[in-house]
N, C-alpha and C positions, 0 to 999 in steps of 0.2 A: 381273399387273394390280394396281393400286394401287389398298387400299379404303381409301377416303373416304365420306365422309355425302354427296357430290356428287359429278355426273361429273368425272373429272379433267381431261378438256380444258377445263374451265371453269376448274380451279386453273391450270394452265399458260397462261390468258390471262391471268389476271389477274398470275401470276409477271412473264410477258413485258411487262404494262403497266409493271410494279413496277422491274423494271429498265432501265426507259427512263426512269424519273422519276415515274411519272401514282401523286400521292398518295391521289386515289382508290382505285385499286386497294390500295394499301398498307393504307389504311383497315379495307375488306373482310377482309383477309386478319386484320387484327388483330382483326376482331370477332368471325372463324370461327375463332381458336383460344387468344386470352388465356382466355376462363374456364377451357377443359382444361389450359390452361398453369397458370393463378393455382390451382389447385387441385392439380395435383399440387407444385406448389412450397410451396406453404401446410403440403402432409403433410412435407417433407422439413425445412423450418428451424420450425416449429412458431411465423409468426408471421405475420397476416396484411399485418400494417403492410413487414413486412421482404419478403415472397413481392411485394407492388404493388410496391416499389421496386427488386425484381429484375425485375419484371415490364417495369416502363418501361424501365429498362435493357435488358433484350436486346430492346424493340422498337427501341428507338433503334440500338443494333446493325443490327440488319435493317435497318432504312435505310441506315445508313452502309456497309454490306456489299452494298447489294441488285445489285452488278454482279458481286459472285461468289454467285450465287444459279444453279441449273442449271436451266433453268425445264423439263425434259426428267424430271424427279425431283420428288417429292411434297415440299413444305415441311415438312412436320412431322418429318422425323429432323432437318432441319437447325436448327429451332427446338430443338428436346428437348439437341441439343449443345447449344446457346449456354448453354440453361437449366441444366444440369447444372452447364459448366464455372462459370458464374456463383453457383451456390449452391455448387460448390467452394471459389469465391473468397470467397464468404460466410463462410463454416467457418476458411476458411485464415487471413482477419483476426480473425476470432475468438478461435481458437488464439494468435496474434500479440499480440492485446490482452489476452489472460489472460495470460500469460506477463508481458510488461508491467505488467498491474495486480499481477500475485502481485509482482513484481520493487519495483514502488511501493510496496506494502502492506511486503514485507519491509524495505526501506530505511527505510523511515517508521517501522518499529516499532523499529526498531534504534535509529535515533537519538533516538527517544520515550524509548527505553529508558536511554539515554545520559546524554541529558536528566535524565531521574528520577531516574537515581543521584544527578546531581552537585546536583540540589536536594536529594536526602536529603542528602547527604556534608556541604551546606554547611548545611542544616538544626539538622543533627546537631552540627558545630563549632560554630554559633551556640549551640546548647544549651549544649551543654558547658562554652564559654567564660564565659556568664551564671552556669551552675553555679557555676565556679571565683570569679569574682567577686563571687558572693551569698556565701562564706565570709568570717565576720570578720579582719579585719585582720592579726592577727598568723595565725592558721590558715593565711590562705591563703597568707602566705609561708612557711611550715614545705611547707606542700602543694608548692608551686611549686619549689621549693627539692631536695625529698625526691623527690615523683615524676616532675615534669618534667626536671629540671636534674640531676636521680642524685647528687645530695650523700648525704655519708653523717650517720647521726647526730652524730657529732664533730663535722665541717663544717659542721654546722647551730648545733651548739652555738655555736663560736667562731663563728661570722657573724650571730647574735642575740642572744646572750652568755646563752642561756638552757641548766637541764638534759636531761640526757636525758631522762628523764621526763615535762619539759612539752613536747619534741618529741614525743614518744609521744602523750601527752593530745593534741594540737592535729591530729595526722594522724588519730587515733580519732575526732574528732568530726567532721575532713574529710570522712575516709569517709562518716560516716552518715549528715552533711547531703547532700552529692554523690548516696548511694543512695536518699534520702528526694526528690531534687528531678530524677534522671535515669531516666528507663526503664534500665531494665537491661542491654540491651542495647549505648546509647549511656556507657553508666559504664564497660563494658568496655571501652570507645574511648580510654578517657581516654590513656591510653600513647602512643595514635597521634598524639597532637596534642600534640605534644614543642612546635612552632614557636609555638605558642597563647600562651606564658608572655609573650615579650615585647612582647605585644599587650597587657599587663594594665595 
């Protein structure tokens, strides 16, 4: 015997209308068991807004299904499937869209990240370059010459017909100006930016 809050030959009349079409009866049925439905669906995805919109859903189900309806069997296992599988399918997009958003999040950060370097990189040449060309004149070809270009002191000498010594002086005050005007960091860069010189 099948317990319902009513007698069951009344559920199986109104099943039988339900599958002949009569929305009426359909009606009924939805008023005798969405609240127990809307509430245990409400405990399972912890939303009330999301529990109504499964809710509408497997009524609409039940309509469109209602010729495989067994009107000989109580409605409420066959409700409580739909329910279930529906808030499986709930979860299952879920799981789907997190996966997705971590997949967005990670690609977005990557190339944020990408990003960021090549503004620092090109940042950093900007500096550098400014640096090399706030040196006075004769300095910054000693500098250019000496650390970009890897002349040697002689090579320096016969190519601006000056001594060793005032190659020496003019790379000494290079440096200081350079370390006085670069973070430290980017003054260790300086080597890297060999290509820099014949921008000057």
């Amino acid at each position: 015997m099948v317990k319902t809050y009513e007698p069951y030959n009344e559920e199986q009349t109104l099943l039988l209308r339900l599958k002949s079409g009569d929305y009426q009866a359909f009606t009924q049925l939805y008023q005798r068991y969405s609240l127990r439905l809307l509430g245990r669906i409400i405990r399972l995805v912890k939303s009330e807004e999301t529990a109504e919109e499964i809710l509408q859903t497997l009524f609409l189900k039940v309509w469109e299904r209602r010729d495989q309806i067994d009107a000989d069997k109580s409605l409420k296992p066959f409700l409580f499937t739909i329910a279930q599988n529906l808030v499986y399918d709930h979860f299952r997009r879920m799981a789907l869209d997190e996966r997705f958003r971590n997949e967005f999040i990670k690609q977005y950060a990557e190339d944020y990240q990408h990003i960021e370097e090549e503004l620092t990189f090109k940042q950093t040449q900007e500096n550098v370059m400014n640096a090399i060309k706030a040196l006075p004149p004769q300095c910054q070809k000693v500098f250019i010459l000496f650390k970009i270009e890897g002349k040697s002191y002689a090579e320096i000498c016969e190519t601006l017909n000056i001594s060793k010594s005032t190659v020496n002086n003019h790379l000494t005050k290079a440096n200081s100006l350079l370390k006085s005007n670069l973070p430290l960091y980017q003054y260790r860069l300086l080597a890297t930016f060999v290509f820099l010189w014949c921008q000057l």
